[in-house]
C-alpha positions as CSV (number, residue, x, y, z in Angstrom):
1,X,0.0,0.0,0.0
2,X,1.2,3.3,-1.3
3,X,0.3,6.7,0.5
4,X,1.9,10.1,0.4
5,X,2.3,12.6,3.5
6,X,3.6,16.4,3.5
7,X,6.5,17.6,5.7
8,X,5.0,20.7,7.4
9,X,6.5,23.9,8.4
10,X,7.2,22.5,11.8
11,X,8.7,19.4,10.9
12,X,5.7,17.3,11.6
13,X,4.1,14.8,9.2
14,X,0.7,12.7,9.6
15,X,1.0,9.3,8.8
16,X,-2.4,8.2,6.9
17,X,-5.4,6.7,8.3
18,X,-5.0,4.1,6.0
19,X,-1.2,3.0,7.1
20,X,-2.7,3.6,10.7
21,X,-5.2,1.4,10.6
22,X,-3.3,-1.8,8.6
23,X,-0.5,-1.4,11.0
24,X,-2.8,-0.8,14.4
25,X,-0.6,2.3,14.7
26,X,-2.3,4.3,17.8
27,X,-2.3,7.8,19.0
28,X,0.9,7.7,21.6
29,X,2.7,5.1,19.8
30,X,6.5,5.7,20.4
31,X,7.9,5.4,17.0
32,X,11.8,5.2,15.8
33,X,13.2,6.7,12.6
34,X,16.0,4.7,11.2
35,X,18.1,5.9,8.2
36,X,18.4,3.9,5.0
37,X,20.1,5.4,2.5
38,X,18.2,9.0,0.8
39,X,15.3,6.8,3.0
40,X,13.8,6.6,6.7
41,X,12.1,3.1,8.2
42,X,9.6,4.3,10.6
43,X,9.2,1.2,13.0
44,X,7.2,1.4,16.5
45,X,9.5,0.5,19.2
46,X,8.5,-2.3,21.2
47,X,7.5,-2.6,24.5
48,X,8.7,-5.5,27.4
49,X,6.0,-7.7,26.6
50,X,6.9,-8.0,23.1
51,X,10.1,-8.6,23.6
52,X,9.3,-11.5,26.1
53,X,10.4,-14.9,24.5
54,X,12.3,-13.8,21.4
55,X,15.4,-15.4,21.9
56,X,14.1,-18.4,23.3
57,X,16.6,-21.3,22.1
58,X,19.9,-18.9,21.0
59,X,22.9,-20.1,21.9
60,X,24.5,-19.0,24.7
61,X,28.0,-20.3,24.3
62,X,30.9,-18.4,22.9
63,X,28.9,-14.9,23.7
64,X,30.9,-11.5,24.0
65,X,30.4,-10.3,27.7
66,X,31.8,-7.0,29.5
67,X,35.4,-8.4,30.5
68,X,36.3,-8.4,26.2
69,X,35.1,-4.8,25.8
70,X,37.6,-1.9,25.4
């Protein structure tokens, strides 16, 4: 789905009802902006419960920990 949005004279954009509502986007929504390229990915940042169970089964050996850092 293509839309379109204006970059005001304050900086702001709206993001359209139409991406809103396929994404569940809400009013509130912390949301990151993360360059690619002449390009920005807009991607909500998640919150704890989200998170909970996504690295269930990585490996744990031969992991980096503070003592190897500079």
């Amino acid at each position: 789905m293509a839309a379109a949005a204006t970059l005001s004279n304050n900086f702001r954009i709206s993001i359209p009802k139409a991406i809103r509502e396929q994404l569940r986007w809400a009013a509130g929504q912390e949301l990151v902006f993360i360059p690619k390229g002449k390009g920005v990915l807009l991607m909500p940042v998640p919150n704890l419960e989200e998170l909970a169970g996504i690295a269930k089964g990585a490996l744990t050996n031969n992991c980096r920990d503070r003592e190897d850092r500079c």
